[in-house]
N, CA, C and O atoms as a GROMACS GRO file, in nm:
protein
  548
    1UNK      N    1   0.085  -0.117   0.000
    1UNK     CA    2   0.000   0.000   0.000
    1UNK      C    3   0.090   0.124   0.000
    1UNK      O    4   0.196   0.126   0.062
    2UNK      N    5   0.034   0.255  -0.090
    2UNK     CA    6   0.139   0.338  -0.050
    2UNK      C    7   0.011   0.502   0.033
    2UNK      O    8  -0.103   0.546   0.015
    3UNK      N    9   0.128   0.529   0.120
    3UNK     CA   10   0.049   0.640   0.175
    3UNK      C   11   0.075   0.789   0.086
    3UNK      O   12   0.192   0.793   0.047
    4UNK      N   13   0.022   0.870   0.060
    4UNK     CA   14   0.021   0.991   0.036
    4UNK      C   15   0.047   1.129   0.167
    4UNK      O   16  -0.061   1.169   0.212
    5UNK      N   17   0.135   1.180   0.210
    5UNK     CA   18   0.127   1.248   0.300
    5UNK      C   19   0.104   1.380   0.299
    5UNK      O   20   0.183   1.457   0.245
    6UNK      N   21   0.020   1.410   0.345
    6UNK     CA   22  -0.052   1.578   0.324
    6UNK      C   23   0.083   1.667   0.395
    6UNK      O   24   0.190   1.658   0.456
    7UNK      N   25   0.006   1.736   0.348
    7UNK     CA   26   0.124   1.892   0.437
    7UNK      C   27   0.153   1.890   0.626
    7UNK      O   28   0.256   1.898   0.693
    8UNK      N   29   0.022   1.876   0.657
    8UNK     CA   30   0.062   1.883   0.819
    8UNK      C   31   0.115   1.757   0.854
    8UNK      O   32   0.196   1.762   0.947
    9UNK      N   33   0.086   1.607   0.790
    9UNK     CA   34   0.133   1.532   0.861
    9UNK      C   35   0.296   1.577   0.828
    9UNK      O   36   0.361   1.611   0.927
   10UNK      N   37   0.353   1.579   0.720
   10UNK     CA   38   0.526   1.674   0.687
   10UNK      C   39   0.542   1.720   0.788
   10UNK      O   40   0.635   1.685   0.861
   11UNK      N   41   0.434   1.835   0.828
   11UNK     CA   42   0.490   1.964   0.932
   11UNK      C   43   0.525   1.880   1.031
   11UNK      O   44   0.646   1.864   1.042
   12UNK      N   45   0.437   1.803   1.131
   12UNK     CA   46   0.463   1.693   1.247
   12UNK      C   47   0.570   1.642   1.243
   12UNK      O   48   0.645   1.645   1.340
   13UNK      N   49   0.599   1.585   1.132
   13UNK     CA   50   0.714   1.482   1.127
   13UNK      C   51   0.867   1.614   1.114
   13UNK      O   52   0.975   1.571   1.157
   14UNK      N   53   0.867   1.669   1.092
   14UNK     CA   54   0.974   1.771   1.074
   14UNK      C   55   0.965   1.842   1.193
   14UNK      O   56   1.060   1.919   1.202
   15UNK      N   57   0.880   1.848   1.301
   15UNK     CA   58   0.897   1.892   1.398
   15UNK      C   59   0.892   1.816   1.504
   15UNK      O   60   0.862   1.845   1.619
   16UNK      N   61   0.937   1.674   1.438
   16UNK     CA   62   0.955   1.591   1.531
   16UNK      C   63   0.845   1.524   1.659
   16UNK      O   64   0.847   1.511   1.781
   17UNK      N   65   0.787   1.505   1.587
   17UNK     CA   66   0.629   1.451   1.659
   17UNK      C   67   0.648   1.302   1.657
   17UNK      O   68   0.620   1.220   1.569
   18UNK      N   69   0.700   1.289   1.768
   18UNK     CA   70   0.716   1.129   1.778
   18UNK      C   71   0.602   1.045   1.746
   18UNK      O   72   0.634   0.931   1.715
   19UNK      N   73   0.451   1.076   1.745
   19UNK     CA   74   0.357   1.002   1.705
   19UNK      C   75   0.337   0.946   1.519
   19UNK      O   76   0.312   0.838   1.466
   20UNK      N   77   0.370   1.110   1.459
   20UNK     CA   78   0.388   1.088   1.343
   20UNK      C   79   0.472   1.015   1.296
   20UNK      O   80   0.435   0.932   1.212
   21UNK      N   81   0.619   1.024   1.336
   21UNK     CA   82   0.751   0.952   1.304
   21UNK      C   83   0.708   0.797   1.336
   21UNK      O   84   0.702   0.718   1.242
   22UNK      N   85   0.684   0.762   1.448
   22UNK     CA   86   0.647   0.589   1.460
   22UNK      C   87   0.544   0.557   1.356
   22UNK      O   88   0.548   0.468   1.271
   23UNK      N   89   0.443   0.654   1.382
   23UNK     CA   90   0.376   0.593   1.209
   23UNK      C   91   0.400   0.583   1.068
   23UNK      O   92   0.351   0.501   0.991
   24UNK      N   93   0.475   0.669   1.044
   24UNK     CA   94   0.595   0.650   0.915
   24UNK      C   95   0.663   0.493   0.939
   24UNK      O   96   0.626   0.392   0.879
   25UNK      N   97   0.793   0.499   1.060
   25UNK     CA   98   0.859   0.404   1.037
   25UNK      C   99   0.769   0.247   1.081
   25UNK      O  100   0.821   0.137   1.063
   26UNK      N  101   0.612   0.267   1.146
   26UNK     CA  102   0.548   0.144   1.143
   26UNK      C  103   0.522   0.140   0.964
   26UNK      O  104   0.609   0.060   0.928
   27UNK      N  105   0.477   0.167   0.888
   27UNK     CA  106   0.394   0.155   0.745
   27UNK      C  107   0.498   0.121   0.650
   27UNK      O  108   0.466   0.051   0.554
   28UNK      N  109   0.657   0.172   0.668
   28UNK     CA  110   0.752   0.144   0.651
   28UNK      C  111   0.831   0.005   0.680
   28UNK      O  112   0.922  -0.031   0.605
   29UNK      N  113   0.792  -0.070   0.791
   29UNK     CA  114   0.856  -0.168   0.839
   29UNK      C  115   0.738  -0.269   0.811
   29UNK      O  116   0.760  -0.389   0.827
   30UNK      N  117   0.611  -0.223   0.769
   30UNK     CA  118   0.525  -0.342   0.680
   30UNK      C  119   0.532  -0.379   0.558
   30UNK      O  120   0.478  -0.478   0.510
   31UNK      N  121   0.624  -0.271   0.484
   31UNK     CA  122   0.678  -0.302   0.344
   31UNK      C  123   0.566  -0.260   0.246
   31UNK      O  124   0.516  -0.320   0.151
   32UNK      N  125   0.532  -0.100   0.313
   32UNK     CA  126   0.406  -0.023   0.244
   32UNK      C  127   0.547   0.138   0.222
   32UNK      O  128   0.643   0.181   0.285
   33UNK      N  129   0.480   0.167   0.111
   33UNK     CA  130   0.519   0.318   0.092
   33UNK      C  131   0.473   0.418   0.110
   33UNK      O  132   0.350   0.421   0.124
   34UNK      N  133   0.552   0.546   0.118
   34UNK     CA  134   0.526   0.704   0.074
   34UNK      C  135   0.527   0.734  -0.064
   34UNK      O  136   0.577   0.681  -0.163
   35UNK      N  137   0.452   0.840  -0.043
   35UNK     CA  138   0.439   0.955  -0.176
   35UNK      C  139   0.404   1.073  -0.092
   35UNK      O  140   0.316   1.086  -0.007
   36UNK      N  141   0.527   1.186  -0.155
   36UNK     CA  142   0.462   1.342  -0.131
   36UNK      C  143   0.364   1.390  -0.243
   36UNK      O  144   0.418   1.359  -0.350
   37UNK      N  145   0.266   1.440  -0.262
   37UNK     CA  146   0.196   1.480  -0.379
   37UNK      C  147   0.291   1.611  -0.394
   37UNK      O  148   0.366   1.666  -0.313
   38UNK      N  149   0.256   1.643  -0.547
   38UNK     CA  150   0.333   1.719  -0.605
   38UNK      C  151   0.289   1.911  -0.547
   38UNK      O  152   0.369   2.003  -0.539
   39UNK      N  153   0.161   1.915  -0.520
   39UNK     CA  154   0.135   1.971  -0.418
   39UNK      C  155   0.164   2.022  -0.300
   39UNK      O  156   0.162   2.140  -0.266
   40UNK      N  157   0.198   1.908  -0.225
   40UNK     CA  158   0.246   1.942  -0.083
   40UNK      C  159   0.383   1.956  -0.131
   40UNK      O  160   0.448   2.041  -0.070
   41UNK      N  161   0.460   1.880  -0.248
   41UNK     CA  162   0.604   1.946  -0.232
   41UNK      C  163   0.571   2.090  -0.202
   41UNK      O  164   0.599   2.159  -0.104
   42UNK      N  165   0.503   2.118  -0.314
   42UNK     CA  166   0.514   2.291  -0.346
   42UNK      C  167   0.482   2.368  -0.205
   42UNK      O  168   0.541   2.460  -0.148
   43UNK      N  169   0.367   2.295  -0.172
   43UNK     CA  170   0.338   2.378   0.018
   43UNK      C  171   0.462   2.389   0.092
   43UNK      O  172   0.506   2.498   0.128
   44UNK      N  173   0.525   2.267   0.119
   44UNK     CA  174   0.592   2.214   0.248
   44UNK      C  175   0.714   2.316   0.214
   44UNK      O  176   0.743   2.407   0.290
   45UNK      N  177   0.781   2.292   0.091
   45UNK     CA  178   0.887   2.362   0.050
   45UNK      C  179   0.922   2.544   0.052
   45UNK      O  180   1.027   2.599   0.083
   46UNK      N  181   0.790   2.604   0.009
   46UNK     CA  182   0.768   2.711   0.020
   46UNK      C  183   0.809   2.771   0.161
   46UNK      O  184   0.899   2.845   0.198
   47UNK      N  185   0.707   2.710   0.220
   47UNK     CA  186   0.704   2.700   0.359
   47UNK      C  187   0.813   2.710   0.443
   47UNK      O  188   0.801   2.770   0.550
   48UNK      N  189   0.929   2.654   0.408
   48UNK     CA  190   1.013   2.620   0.496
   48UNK      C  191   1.125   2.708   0.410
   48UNK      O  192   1.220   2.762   0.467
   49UNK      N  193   1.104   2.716   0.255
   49UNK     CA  194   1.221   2.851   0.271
   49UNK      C  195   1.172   2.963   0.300
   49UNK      O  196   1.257   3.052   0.297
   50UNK      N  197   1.039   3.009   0.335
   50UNK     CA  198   1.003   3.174   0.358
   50UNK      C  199   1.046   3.188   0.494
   50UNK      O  200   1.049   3.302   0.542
   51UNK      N  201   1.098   3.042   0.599
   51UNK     CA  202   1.132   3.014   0.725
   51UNK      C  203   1.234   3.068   0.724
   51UNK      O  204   1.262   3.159   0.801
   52UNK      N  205   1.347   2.999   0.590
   52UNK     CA  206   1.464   2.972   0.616
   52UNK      C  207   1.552   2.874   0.698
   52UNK      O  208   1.664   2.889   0.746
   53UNK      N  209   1.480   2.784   0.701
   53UNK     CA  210   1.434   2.688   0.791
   53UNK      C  211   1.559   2.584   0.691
   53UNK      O  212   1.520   2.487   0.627
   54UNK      N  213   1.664   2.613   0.692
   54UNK     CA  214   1.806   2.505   0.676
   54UNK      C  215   1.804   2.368   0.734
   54UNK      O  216   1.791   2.265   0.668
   55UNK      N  217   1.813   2.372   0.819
   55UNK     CA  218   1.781   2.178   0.887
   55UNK      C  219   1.647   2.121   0.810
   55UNK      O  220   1.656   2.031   0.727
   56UNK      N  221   1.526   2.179   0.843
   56UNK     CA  222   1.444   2.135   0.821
   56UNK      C  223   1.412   2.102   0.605
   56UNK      O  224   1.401   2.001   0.535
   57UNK      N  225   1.411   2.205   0.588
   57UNK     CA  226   1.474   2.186   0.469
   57UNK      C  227   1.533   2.069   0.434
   57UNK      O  228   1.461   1.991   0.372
   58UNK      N  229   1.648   2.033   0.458
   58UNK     CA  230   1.701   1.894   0.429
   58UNK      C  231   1.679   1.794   0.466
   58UNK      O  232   1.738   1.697   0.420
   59UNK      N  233   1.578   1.783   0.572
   59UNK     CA  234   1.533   1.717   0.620
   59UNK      C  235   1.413   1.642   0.551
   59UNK      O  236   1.374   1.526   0.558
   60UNK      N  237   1.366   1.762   0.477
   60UNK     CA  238   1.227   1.704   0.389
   60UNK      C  239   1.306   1.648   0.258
   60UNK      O  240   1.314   1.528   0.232
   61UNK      N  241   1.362   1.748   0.182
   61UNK     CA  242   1.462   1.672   0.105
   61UNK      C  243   1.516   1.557   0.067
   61UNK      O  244   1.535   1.507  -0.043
   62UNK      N  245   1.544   1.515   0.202
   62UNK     CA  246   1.563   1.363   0.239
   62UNK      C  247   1.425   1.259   0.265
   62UNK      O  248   1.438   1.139   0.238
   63UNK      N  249   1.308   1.306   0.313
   63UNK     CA  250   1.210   1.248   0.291
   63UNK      C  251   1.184   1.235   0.159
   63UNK      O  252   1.175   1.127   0.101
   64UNK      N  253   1.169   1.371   0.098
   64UNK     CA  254   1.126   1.320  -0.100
   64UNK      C  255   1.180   1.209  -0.144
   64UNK      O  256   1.124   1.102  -0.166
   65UNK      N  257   1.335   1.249  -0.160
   65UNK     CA  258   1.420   1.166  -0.178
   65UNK      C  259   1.368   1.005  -0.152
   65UNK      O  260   1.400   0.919  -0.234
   66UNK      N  261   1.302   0.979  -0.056
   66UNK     CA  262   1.289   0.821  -0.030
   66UNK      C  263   1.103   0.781  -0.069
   66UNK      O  264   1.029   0.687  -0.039
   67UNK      N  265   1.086   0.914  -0.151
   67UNK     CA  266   0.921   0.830  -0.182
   67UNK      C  267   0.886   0.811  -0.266
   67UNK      O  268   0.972   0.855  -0.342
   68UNK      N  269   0.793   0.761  -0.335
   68UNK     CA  270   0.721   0.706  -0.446
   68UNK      C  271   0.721   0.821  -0.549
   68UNK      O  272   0.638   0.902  -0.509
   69UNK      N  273   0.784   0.871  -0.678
   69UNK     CA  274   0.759   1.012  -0.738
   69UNK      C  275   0.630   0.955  -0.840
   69UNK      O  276   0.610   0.856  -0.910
   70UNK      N  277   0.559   1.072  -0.808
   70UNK     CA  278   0.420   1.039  -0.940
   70UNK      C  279   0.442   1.211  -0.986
   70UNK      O  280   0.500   1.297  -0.922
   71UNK      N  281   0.381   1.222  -1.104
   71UNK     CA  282   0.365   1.358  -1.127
   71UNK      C  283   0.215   1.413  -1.156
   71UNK      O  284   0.137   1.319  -1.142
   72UNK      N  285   0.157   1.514  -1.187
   72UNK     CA  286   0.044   1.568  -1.207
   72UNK      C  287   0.040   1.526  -1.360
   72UNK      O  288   0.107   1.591  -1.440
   73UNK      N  289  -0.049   1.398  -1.412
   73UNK     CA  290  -0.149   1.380  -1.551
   73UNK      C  291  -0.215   1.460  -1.570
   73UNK      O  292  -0.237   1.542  -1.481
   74UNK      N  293  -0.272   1.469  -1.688
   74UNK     CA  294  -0.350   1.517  -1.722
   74UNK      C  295  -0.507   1.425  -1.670
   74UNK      O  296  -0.619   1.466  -1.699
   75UNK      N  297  -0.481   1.305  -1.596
   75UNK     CA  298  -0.626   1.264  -1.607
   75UNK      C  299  -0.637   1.288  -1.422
   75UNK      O  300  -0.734   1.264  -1.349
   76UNK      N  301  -0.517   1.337  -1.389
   76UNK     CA  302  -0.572   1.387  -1.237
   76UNK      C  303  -0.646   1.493  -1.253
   76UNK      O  304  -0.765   1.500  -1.224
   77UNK      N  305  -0.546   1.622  -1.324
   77UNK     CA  306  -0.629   1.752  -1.369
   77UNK      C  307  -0.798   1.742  -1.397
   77UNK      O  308  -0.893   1.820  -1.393
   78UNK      N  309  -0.783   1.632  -1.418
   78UNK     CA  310  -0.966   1.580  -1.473
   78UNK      C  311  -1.020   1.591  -1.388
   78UNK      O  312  -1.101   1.678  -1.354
   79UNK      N  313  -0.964   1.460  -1.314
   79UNK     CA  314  -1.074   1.412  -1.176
   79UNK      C  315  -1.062   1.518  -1.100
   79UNK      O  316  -1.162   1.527  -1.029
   80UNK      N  317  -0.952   1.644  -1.073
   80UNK     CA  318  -0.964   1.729  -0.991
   80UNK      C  319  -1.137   1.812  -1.017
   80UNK      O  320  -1.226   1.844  -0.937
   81UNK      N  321  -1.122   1.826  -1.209
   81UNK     CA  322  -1.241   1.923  -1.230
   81UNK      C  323  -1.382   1.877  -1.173
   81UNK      O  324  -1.468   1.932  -1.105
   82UNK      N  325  -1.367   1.762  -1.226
   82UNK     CA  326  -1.481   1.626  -1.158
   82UNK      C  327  -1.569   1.656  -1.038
   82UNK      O  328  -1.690   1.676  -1.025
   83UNK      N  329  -1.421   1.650  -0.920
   83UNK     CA  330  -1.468   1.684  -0.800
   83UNK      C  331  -1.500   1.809  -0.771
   83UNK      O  332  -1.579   1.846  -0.684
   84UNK      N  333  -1.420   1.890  -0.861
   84UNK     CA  334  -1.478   2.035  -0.812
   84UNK      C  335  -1.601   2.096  -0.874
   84UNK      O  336  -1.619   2.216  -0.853
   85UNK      N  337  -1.688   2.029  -0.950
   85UNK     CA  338  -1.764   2.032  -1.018
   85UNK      C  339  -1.906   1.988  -0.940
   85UNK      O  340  -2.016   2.042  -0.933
   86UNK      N  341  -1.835   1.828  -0.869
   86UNK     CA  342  -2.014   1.794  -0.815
   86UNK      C  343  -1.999   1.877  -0.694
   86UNK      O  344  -2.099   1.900  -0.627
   87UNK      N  345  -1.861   1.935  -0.653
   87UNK     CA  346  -1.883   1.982  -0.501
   87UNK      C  347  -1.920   2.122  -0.483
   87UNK      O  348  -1.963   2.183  -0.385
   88UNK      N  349  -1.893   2.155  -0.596
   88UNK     CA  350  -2.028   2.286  -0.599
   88UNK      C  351  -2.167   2.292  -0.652
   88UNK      O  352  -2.250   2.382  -0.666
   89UNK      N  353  -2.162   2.152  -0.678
   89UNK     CA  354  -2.306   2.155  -0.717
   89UNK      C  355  -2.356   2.125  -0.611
   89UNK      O  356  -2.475   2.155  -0.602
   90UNK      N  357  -2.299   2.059  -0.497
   90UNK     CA  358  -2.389   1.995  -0.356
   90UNK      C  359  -2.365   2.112  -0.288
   90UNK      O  360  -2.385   2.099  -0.167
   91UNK      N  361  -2.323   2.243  -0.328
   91UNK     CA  362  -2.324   2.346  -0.207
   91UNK      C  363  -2.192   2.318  -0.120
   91UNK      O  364  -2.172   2.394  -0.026
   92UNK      N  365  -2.119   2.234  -0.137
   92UNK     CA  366  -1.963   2.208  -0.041
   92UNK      C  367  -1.858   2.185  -0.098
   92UNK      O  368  -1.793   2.080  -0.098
   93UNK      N  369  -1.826   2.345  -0.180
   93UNK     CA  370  -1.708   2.374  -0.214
   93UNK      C  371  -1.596   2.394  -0.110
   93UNK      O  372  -1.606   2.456  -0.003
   94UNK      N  373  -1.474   2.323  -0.168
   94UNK     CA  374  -1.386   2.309  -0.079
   94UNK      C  375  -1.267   2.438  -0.080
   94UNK      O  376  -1.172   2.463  -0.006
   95UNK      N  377  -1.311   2.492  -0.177
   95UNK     CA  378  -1.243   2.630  -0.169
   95UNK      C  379  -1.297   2.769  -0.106
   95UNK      O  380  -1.275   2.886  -0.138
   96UNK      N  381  -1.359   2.724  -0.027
   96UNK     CA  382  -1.383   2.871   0.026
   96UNK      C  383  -1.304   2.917   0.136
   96UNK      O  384  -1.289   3.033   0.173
   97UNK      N  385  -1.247   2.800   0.190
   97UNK     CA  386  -1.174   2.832   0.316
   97UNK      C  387  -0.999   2.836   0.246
   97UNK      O  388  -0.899   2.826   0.317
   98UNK      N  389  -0.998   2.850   0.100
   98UNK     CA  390  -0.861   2.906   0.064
   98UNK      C  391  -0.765   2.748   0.048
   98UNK      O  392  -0.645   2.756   0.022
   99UNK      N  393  -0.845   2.586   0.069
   99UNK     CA  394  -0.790   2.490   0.066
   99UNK      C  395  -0.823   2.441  -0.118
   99UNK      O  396  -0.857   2.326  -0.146
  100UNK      N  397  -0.811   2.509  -0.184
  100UNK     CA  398  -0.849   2.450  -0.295
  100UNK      C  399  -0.756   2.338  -0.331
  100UNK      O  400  -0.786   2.228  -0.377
  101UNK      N  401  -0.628   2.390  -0.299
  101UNK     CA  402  -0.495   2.302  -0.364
  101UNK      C  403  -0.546   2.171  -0.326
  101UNK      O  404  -0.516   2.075  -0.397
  102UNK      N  405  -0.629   2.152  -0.211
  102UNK     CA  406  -0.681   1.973  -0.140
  102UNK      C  407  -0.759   1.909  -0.227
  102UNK      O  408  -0.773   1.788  -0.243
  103UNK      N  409  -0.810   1.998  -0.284
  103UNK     CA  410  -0.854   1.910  -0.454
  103UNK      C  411  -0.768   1.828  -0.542
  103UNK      O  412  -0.788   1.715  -0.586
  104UNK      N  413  -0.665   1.910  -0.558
  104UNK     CA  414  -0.589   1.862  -0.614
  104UNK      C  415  -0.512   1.757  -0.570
  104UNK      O  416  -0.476   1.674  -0.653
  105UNK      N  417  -0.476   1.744  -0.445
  105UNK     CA  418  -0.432   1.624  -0.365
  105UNK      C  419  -0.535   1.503  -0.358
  105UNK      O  420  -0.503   1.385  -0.365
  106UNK      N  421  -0.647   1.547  -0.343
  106UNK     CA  422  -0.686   1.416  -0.323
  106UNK      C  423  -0.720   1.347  -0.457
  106UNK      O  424  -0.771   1.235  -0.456
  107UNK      N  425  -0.685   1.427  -0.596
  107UNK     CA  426  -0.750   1.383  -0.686
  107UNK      C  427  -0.618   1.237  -0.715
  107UNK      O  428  -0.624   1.116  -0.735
  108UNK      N  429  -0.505   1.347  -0.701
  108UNK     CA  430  -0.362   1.299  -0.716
  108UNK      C  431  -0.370   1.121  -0.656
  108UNK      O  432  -0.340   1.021  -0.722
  109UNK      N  433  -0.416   1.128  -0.524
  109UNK     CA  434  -0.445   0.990  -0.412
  109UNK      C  435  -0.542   0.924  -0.489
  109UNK      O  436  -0.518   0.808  -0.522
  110UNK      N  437  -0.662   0.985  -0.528
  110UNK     CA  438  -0.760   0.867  -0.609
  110UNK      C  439  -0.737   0.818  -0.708
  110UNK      O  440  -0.781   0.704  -0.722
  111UNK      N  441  -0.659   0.880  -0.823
  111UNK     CA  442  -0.570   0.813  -0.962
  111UNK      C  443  -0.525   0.724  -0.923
  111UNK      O  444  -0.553   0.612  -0.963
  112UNK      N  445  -0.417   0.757  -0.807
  112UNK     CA  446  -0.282   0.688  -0.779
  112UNK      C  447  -0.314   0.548  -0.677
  112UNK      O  448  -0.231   0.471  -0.628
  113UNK      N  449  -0.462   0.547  -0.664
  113UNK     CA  450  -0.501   0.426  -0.596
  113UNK      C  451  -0.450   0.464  -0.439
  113UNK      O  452  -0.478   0.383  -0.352
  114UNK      N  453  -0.380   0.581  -0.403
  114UNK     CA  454  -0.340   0.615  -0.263
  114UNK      C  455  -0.412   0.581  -0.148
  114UNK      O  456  -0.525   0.539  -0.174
  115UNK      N  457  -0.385   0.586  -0.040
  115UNK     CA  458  -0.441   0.659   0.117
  115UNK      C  459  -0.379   0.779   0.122
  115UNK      O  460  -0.258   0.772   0.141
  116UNK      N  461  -0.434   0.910   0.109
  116UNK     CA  462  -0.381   0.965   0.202
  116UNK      C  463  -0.414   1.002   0.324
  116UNK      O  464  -0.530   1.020   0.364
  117UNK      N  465  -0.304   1.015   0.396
  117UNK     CA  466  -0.272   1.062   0.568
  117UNK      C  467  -0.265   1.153   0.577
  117UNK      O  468  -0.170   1.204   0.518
  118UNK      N  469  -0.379   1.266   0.676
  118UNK     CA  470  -0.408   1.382   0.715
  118UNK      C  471  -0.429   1.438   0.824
  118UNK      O  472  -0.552   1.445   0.825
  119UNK      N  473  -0.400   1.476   0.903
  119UNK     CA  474  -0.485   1.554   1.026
  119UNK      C  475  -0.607   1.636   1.020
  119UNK      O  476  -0.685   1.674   1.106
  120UNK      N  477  -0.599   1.654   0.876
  120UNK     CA  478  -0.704   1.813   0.813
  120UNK      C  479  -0.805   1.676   0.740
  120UNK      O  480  -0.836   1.698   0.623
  121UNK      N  481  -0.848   1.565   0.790
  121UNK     CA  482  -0.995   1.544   0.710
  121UNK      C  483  -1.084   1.650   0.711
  121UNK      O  484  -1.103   1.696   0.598
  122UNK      N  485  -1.137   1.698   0.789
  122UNK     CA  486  -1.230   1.794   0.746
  122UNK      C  487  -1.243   1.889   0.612
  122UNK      O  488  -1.348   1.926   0.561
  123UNK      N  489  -1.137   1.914   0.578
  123UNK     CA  490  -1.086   1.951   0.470
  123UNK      C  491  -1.161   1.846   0.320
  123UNK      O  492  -1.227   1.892   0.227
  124UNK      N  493  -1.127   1.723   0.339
  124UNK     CA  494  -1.148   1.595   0.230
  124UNK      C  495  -1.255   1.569   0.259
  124UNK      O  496  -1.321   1.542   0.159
  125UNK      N  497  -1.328   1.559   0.379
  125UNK     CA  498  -1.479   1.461   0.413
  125UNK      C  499  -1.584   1.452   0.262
  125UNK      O  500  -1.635   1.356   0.204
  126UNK      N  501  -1.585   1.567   0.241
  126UNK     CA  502  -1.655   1.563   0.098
  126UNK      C  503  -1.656   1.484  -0.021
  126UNK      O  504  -1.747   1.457  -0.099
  127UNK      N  505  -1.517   1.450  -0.018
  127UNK     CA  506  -1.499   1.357  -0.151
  127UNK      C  507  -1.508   1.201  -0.097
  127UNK      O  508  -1.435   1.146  -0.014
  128UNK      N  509  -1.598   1.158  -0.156
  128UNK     CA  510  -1.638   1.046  -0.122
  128UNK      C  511  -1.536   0.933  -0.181
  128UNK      O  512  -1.536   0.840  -0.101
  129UNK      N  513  -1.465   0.911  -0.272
  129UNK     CA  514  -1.425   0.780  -0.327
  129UNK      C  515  -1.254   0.800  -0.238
  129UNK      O  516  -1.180   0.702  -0.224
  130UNK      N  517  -1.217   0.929  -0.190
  130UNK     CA  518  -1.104   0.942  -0.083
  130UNK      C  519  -1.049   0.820   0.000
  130UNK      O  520  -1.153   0.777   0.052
  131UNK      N  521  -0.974   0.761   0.031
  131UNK     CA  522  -0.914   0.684   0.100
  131UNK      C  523  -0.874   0.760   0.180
  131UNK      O  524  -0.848   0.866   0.125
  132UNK      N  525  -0.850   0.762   0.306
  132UNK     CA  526  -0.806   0.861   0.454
  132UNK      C  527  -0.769   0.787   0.591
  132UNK      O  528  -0.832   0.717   0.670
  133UNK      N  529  -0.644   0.833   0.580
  133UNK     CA  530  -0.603   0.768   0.742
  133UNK      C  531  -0.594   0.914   0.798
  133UNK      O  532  -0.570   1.012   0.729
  134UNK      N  533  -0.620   0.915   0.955
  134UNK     CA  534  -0.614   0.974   1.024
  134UNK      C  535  -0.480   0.948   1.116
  134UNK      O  536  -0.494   0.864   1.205
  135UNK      N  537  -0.335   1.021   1.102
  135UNK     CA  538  -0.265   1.019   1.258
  135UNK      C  539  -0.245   1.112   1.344
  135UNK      O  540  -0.165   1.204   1.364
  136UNK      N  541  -0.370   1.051   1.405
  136UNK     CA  542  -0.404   1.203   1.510
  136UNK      C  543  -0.236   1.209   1.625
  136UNK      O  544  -0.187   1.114   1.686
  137UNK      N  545  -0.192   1.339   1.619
  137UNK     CA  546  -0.106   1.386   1.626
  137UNK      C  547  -0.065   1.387   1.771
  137UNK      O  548   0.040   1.441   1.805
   0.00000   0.00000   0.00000
């Protein structure tokens, strides 16, 4: 199985959240993988140079480095429109609270046959065909 890891579970694990880290190296030691979505590179990364944030930085670096690389298809771009399509038609657009990019992640996880791992479900609850682990932090 491979996991997809959203942005906050990154943040946790880079700030050393021993809960997050044992759940990495448990999913890891079952002979299941990571993937950063191409997404959260762009978040996590940003993020941490507007910090300047040097350790941490290489730190993620070194996480990429060891995960599954997929890139953005054109048939994610789809399923992104897909979802953003029925979810304003049900009235629960996921962009109003400025999370749009989570469209795009989870579309990334449903192509890719993913789980992704979040702290922010609330964010995803909407999309129904989503796979979602929770490591509450």
């Amino acid at each position: 199985m491979i996991y997809a890891l959203d942005s906050d579970i990154i943040s946790y694990f880079l700030k050393r959240n021993r809960n997050i880290q044992n759940q990495l190296a448990i999913i890891l030691n079952e002979n299941n993988f990571y993937s950063i979505p191409p997404l959260v590179y762009y978040e996590v990364k940003r993020w941490l140079l507007l910090r300047n944030a040097t350790t941490q930085l290489r730190e993620f670096t070194d996480l990429y480095h060891d995960s599954v690389k997929n890139e953005m298809t054109l048939e994610i771009w789809e399923k992104a429109i897909e979802i953003y399509m029925r979810l304003v038609s049900q009235g629960t657009p996921i962009g109003k609270d400025g999370r749009e990019s989570d469209i795009f992640i989870a579309s990334f996880c449903i192509i890719n046959d993913y789980v992704l791992v979040t702290n922010n479900t609330k964010h995803f609850i909407n999309i129904e065909e989503l796979k979602m682990d929770n490591w509450k932090n």
